[in-house]
PADREN-210455 format. One record per residue: residue number from 1; residue in three letters; z, y, x of N, C-alpha, C in turn. Coordinates in Angstrom, 2 decimals, always signed. Last residue first. Layout:
<NUM, "ALA", <Z, Y, X>, <Z, Y, X>, <Z, Y, X>>
...
# end
This chain:
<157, "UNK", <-102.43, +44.56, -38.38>, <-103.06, +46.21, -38.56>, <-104.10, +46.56, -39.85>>
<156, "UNK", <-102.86, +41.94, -37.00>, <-102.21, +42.44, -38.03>, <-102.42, +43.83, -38.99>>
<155, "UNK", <-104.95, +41.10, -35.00>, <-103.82, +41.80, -35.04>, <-103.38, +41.53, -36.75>>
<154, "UNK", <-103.64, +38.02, -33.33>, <-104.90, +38.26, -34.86>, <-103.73, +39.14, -34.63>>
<153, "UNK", <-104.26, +36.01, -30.20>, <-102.91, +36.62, -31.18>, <-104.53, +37.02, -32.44>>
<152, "UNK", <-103.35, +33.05, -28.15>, <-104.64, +33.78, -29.13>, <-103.56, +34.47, -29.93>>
<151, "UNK", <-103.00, +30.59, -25.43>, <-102.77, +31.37, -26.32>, <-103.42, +33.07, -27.43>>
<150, "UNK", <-103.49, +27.47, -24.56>, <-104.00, +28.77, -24.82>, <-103.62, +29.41, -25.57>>
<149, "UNK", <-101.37, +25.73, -23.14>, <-101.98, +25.60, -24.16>, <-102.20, +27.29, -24.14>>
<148, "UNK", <-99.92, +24.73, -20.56>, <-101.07, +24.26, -21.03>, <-102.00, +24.95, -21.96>>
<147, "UNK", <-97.55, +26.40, -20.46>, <-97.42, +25.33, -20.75>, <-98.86, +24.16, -21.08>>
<146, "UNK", <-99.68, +29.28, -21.87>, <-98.19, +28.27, -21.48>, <-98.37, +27.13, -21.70>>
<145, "UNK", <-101.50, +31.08, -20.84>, <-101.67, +30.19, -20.66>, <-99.81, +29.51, -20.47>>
<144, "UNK", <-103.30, +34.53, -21.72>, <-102.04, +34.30, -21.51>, <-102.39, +32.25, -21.38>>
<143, "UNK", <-105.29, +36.13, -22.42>, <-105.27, +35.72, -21.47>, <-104.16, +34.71, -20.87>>
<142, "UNK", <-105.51, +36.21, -25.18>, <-104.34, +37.28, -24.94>, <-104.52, +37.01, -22.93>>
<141, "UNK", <-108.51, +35.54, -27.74>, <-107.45, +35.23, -26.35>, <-106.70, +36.29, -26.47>>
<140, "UNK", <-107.91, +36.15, -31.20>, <-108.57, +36.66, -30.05>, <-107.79, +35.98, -28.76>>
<139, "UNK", <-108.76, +35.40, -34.70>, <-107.97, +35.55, -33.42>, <-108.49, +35.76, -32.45>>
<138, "UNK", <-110.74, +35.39, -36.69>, <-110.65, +36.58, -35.85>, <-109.31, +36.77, -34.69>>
<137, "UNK", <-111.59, +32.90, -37.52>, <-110.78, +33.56, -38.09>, <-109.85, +34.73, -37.49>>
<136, "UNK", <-112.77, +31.78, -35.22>, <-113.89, +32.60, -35.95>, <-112.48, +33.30, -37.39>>
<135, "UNK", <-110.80, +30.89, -33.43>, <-111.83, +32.33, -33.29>, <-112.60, +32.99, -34.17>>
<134, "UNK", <-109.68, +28.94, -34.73>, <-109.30, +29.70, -34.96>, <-110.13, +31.60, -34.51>>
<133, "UNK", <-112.40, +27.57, -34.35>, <-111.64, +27.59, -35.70>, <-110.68, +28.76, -36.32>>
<132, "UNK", <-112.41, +26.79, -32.19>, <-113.74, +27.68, -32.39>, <-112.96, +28.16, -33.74>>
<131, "UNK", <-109.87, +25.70, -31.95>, <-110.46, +26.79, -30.87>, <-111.50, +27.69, -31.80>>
<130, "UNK", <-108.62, +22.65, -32.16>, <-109.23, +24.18, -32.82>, <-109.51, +25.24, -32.83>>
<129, "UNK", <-110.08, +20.52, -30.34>, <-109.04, +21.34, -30.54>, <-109.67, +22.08, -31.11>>
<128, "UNK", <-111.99, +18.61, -29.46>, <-111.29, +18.04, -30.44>, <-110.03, +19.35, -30.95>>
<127, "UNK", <-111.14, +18.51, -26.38>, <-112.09, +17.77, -27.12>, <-111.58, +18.13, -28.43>>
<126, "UNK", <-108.57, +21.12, -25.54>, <-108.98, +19.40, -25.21>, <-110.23, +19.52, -25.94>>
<125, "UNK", <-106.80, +22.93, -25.00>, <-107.62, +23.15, -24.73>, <-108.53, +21.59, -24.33>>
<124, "UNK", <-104.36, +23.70, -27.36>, <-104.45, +22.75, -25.89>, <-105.67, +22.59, -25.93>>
<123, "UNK", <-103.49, +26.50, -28.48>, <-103.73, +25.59, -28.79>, <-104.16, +24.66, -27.31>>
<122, "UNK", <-101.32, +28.98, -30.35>, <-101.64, +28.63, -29.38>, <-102.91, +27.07, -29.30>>
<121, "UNK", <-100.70, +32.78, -31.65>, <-100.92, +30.64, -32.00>, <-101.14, +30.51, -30.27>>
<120, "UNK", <-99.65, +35.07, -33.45>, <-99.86, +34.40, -31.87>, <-100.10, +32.79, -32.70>>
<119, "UNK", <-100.44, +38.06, -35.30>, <-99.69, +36.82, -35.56>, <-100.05, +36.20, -34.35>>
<118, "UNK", <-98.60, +41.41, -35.09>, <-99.77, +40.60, -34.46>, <-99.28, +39.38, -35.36>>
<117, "UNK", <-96.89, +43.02, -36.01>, <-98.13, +43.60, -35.59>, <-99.17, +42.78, -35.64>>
<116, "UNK", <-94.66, +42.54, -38.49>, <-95.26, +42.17, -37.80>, <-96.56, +42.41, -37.07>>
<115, "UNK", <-93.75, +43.40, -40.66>, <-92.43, +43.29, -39.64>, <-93.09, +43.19, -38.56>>
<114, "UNK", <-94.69, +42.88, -43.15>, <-94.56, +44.28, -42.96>, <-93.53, +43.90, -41.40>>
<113, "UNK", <-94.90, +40.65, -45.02>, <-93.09, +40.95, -44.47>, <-93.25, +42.26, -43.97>>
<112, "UNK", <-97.14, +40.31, -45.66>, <-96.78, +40.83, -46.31>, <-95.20, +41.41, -45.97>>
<111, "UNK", <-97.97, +38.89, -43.13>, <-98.36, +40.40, -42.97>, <-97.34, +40.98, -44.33>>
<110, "UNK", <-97.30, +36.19, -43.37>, <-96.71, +37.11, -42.02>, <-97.12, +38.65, -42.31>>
<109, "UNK", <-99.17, +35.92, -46.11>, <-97.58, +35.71, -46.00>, <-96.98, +36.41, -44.70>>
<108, "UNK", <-101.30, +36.01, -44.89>, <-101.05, +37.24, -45.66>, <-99.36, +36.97, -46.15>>
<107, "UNK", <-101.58, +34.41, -42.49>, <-101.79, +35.19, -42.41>, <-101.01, +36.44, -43.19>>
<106, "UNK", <-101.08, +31.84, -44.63>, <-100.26, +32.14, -44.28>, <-100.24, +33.61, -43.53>>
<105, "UNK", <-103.90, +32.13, -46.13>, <-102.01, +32.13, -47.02>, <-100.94, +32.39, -46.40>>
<104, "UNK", <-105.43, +31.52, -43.81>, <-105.47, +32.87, -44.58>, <-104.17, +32.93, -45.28>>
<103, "UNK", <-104.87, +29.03, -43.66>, <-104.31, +29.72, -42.71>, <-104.20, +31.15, -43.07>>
<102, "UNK", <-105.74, +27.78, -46.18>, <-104.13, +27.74, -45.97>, <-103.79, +28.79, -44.93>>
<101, "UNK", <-108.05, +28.16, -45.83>, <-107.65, +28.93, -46.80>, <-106.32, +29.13, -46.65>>
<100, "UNK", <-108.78, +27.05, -43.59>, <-109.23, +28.18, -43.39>, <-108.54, +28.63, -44.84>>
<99, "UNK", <-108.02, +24.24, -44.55>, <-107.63, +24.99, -43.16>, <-107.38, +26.18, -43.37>>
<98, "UNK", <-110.01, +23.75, -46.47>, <-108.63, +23.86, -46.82>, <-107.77, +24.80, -45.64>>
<97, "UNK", <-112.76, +23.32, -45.79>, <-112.36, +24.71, -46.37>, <-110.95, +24.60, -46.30>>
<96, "UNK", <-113.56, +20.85, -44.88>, <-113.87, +20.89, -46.42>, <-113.17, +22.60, -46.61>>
<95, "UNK", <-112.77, +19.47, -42.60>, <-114.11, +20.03, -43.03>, <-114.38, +20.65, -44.01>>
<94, "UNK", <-110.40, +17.45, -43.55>, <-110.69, +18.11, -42.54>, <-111.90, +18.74, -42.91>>
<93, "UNK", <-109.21, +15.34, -44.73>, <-109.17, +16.69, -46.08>, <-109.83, +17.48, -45.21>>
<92, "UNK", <-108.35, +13.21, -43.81>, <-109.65, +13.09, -44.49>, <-109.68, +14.12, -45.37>>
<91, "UNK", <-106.66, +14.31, -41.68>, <-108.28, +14.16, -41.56>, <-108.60, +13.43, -42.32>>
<90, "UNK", <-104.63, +17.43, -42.88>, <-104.66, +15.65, -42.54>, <-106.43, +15.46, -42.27>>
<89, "UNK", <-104.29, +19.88, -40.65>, <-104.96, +19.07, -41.68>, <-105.30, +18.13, -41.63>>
<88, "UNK", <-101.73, +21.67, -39.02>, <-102.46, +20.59, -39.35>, <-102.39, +20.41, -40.71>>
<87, "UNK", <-99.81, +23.44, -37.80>, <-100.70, +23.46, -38.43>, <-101.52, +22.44, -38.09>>
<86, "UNK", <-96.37, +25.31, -35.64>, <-97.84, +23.87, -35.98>, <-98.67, +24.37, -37.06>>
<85, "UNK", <-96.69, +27.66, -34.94>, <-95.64, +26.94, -34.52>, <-96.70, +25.36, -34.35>>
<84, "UNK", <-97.63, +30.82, -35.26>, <-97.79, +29.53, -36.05>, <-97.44, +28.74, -34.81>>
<83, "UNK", <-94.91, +33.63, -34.88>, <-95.83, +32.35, -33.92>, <-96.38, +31.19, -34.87>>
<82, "UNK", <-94.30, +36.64, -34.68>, <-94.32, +35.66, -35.58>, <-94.94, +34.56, -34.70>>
<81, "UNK", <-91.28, +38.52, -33.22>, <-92.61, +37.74, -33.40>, <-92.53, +37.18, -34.39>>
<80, "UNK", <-89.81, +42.02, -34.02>, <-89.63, +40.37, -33.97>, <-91.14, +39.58, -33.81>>
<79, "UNK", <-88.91, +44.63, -32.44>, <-89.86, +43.70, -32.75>, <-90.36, +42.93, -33.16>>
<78, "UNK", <-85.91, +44.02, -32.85>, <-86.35, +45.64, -33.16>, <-88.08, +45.17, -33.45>>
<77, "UNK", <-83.78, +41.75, -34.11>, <-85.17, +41.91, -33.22>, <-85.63, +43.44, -33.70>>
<76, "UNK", <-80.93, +40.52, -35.37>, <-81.96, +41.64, -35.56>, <-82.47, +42.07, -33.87>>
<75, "UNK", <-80.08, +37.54, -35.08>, <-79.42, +38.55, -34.68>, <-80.77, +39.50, -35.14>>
<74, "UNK", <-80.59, +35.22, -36.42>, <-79.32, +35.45, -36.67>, <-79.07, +37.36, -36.67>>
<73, "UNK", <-84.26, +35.27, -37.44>, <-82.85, +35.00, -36.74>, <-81.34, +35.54, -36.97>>
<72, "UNK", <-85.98, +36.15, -39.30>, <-85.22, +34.94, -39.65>, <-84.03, +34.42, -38.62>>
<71, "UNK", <-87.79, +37.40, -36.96>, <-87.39, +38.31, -38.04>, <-86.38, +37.20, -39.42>>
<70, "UNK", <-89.52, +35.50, -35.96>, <-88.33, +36.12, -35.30>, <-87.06, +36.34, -36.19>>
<69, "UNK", <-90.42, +32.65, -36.88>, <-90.69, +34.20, -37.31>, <-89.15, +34.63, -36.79>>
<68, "UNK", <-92.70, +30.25, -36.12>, <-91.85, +30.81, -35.37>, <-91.58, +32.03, -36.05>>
<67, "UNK", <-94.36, +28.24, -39.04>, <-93.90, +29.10, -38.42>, <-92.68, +29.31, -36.98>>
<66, "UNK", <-95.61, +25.08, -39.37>, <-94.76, +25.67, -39.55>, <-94.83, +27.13, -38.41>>
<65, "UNK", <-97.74, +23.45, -41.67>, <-97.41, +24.19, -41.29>, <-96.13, +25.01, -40.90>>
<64, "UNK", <-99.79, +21.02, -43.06>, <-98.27, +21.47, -42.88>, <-98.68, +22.33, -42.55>>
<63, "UNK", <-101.84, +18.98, -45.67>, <-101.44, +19.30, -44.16>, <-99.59, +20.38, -44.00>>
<62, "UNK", <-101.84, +17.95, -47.89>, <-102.97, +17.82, -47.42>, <-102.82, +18.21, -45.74>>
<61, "UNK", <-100.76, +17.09, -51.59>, <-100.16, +17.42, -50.26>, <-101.18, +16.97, -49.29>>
<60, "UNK", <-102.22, +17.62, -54.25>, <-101.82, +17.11, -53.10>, <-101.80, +17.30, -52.05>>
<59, "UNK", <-102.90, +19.44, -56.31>, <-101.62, +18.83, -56.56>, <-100.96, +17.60, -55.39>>
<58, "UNK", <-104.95, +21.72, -54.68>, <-104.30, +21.19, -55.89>, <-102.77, +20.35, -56.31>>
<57, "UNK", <-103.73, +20.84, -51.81>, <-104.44, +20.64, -52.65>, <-104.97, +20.37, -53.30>>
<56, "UNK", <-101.35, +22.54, -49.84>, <-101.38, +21.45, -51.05>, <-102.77, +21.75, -51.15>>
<55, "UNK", <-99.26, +21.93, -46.83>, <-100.33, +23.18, -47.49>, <-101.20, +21.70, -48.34>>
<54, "UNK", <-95.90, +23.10, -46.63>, <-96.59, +22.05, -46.82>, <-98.17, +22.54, -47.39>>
<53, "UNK", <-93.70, +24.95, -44.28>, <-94.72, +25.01, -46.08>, <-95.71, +23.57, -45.74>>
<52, "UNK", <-91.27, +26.84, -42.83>, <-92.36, +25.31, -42.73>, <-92.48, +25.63, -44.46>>
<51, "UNK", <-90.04, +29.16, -40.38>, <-90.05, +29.13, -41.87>, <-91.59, +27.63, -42.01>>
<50, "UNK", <-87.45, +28.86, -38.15>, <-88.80, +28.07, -38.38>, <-88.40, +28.49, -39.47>>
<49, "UNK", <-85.32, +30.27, -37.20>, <-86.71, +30.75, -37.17>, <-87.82, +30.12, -37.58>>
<48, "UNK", <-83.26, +28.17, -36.98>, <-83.32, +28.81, -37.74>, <-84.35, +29.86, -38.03>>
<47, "UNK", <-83.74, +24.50, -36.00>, <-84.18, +26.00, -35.47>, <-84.33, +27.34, -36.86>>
<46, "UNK", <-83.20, +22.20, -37.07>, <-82.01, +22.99, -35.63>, <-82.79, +24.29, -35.24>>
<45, "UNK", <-85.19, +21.47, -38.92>, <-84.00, +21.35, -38.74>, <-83.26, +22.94, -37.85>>
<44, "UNK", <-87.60, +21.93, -37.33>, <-87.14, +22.96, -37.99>, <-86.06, +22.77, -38.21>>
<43, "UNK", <-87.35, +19.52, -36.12>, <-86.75, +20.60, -34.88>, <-87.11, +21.78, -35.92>>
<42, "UNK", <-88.20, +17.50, -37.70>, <-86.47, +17.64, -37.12>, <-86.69, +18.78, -36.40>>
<41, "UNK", <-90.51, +18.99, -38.30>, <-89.94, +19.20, -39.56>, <-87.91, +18.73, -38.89>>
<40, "UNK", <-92.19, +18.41, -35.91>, <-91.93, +18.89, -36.87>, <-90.69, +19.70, -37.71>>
<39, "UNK", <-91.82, +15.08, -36.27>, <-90.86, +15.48, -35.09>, <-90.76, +17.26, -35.46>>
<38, "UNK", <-93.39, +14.55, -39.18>, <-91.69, +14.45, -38.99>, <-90.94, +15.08, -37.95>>
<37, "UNK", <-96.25, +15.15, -38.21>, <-94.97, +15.96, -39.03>, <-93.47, +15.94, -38.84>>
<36, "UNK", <-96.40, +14.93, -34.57>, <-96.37, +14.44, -36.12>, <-95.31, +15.24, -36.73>>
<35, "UNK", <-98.34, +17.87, -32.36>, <-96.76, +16.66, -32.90>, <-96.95, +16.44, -34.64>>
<34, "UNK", <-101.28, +17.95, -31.65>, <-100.67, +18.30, -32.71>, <-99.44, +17.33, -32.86>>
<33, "UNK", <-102.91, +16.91, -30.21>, <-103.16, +17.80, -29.96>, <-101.74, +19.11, -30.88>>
<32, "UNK", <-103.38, +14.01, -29.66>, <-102.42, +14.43, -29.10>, <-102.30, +16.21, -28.71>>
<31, "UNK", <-105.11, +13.37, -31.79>, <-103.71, +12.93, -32.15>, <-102.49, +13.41, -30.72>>
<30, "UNK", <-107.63, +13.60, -32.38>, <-106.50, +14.96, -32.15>, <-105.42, +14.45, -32.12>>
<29, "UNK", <-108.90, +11.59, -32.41>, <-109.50, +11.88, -31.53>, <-108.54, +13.44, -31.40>>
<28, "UNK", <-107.68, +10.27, -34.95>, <-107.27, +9.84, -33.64>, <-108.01, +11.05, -32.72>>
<27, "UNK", <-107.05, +13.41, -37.29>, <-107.99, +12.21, -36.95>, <-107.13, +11.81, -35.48>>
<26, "UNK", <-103.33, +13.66, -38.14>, <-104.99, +14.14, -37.83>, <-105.65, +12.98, -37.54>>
<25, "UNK", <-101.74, +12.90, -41.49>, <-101.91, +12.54, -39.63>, <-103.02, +13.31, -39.22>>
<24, "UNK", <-98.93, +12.22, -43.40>, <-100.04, +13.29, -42.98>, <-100.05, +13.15, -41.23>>
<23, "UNK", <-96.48, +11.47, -43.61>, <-97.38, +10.67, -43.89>, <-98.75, +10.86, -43.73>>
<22, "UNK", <-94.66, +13.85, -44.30>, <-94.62, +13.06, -43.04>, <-96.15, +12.04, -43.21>>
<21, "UNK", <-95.80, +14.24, -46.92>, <-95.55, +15.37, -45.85>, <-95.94, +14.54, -44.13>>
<20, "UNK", <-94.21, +12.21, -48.17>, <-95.68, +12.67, -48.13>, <-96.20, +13.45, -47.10>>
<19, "UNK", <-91.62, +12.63, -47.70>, <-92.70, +11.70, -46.88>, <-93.88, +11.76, -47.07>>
<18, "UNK", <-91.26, +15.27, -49.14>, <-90.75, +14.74, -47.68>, <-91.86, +13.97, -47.35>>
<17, "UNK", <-91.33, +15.02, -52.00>, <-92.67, +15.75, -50.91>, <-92.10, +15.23, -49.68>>
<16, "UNK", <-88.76, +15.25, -52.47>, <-89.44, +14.17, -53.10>, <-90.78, +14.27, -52.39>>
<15, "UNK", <-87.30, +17.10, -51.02>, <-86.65, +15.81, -50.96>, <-87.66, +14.67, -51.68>>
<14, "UNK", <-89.89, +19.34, -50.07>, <-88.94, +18.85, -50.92>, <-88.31, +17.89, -50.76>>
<13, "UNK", <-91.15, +21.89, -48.91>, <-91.17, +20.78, -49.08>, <-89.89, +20.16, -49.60>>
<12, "UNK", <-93.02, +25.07, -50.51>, <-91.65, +24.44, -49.79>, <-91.91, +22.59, -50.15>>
<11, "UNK", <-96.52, +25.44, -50.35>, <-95.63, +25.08, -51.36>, <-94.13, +24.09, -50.28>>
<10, "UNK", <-99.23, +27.25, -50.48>, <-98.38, +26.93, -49.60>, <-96.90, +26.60, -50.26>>
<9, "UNK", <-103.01, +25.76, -51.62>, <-101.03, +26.99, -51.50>, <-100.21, +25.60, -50.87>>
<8, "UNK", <-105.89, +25.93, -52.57>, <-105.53, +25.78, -51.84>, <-103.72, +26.37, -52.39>>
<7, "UNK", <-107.67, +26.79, -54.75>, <-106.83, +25.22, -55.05>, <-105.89, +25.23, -54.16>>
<6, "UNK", <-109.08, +28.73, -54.02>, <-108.11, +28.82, -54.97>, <-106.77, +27.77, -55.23>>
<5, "UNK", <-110.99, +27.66, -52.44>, <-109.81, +28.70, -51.87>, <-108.34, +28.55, -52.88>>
<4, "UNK", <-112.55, +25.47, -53.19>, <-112.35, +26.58, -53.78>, <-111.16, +27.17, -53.27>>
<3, "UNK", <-113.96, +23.42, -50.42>, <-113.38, +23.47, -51.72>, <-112.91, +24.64, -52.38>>
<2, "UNK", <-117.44, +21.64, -49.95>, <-116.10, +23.06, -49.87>, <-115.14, +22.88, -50.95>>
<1, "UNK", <-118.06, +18.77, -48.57>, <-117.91, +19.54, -49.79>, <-116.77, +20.54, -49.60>>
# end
């Protein structure tokens, strides 16, 4: 069952949302495709470029997301990147549209800053990865390969 775009947003996490947050898993068959929220959410801690949103629906908390955005560092980038960092949907909210609405939220959140040409992701090229997912939301290879994981930009433009 789809769900209405509408229901979908990207809402700061909270001292009372925390574990909810954390408490969000993918199915087993992705579980090593995606770090758990919590590890997450300590290395936004210590990284002043991570902008993180919790992606709701309706009134429950359903997956995460966090950013790389240059343009949040100390020092001024003439360029700055943006990078989705993580993203996950818990799996029993998987199939249903939420993904694809949250990722669009965030899309138009990196574009509305005006700072940014491209948005980059990446993903590990396993069983079970979001590949077709993110292709059909018009990212594109870059040819590029770190660390394992494929990398895909969406212009911006």
């Amino acid at each position: 069952m789809w769900v209405d775009p509408e229901h979908v947003s990207l809402r700061p996490i909270t001292a009372e949302t925390v574990r909810a947050v954390c408490a969000l898993t993918v199915a087993d068959s992705q579980l090593g495709l995606v770090a758990p929220n919590a590890v997450s959410l300590a290395e936004a801690l210590f990284s002043p470029t991570a902008w993180y949103r919790a992606v709701y629906l309706r009134d429950s908390a359903v997956g995460f997301v966090m950013l790389y955005d240059q343009s949040l560092g100390e020092f001024p980038v003439a360029s700055p990147r943006a990078v989705v960092w993580r993203f996950m949907i818990d799996a029993n909210s998987q199939g249903k549209g939420i993904g694809r609405a949250a990722l669009r939220l965030v899309i138009e959140h990196v574009r509305s800053k005006g700072r940014f040409s491209v948005l980059s992701l990446s993903y590990v090229p396993l069983p079970g990865s979001a590949e077709k997912f993110y292709l059909d939301l018009g990212f594109k290879p870059t040819g590029k390969v770190e660390d394992g994981e494929v990398e895909l930009e969406l212009s911006l433009n």
